[in-house]
C-alpha positions in Angstrom: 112.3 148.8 73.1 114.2 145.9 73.3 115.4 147.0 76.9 112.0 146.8 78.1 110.8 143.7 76.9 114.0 141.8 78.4 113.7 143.6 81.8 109.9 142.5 81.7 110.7 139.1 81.0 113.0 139.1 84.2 110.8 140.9 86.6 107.8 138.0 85.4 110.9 135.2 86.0 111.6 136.8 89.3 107.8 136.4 90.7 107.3 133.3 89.1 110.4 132.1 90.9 109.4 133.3 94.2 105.7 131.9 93.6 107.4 128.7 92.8 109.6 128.7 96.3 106.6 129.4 98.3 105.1 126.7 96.9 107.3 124.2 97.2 108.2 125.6 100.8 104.4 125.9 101.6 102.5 123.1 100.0 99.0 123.7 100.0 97.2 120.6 101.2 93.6 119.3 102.0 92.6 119.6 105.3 90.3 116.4 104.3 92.8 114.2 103.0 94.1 111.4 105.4 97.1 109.5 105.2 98.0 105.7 106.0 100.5 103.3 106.2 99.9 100.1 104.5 100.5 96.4 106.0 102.3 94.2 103.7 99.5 91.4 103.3 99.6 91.4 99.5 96.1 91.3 98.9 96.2 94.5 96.5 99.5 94.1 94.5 100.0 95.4 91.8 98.0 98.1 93.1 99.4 98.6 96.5 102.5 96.6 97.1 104.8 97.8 99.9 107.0 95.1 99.3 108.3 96.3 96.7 108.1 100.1 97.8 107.8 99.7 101.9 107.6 104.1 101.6 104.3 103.9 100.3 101.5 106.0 101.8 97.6 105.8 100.9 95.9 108.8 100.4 92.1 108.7 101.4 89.4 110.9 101.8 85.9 110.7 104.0 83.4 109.2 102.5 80.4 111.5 103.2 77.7 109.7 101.4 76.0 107.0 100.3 76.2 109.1 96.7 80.0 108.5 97.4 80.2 104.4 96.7 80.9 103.3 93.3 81.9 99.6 92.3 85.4 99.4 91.3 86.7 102.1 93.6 89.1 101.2 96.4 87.7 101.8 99.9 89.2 101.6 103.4 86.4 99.5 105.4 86.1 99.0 108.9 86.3 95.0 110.4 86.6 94.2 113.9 89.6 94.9 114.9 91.3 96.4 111.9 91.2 98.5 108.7 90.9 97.0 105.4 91.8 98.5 101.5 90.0 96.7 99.0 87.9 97.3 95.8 84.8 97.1 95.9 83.5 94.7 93.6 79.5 94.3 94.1 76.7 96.6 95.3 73.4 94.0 96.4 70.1 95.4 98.1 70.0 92.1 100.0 67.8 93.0 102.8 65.2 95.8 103.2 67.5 97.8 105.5 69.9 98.7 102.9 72.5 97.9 100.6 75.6 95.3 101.3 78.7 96.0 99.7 81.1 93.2 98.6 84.8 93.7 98.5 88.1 92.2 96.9 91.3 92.1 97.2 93.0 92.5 93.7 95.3 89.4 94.4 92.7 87.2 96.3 90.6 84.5 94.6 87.8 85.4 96.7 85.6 88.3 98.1 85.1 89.6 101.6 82.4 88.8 103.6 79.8 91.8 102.5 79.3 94.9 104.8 76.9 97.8 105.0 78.0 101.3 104.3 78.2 102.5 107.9 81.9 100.3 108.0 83.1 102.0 105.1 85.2 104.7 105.8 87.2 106.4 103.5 88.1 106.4 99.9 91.4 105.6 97.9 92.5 108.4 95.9 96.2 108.4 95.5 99.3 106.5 96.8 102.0 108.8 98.0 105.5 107.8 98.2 108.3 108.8 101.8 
């Protein structure tokens, strides 16, 4: 009896060892999560500080709809000529058009100039480190 149990206990260490391998050989991975490098302008530490870790990678997702926007999430937000990650601090139906959203660095003392959803792009949901 005893045999049995200890040879069971092997074969289940065996497969979970080889599940464990392919795993770790084969990640499985989101086709829908992006990945970015972050610019050291400070305007996020603590949050997001590649100063102090320059291997840090933002991981984002689409943001498919208006649905998707909630104040005090960090976005990544389209201005001419660059990509911005800030929180976003303040949703205002300005305007019949539509809503304005008003972002913030976490180490600024003051808030971006407000843009409409069609600039926001993606969503922070986790910092990965190289």
């Amino acid at each position: 009896m005893v045999m049995k149990w200890n040879r069971a206990f092997w074969s289940l260490g065996i497969v979970f060892g080889l599940v464990l391998v392919f795993l770790i050989q084969f990640p499985i991975v989101s086709e829908e999560l992006n990945y970015k490098k972050l610019k050291g302008t400070g305007s996020m530490r603590p949050f997001l500080d590649v100063k102090i870790n320059p291997r840090m990678i933002v991981v984002t997702e689409d943001v498919k709809s208006i649905e998707d926007i909630v104040r005090g999430q960090v976005y990544v937000y389209e201005k001419p000529g660059d990509d911005t990650i800030h929180r976003l601090v303040g949703i205002y139906n300005i305007t019949e058009p539509g809503f304005y959203y008003v972002f913030k660095g976490d180490n600024n003392n003051y808030v971006d100039k407000p843009i409409t959803y069609e600039q926001i792009k993606e969503k922070v949901i986790g910092v990965r480190y190289e």
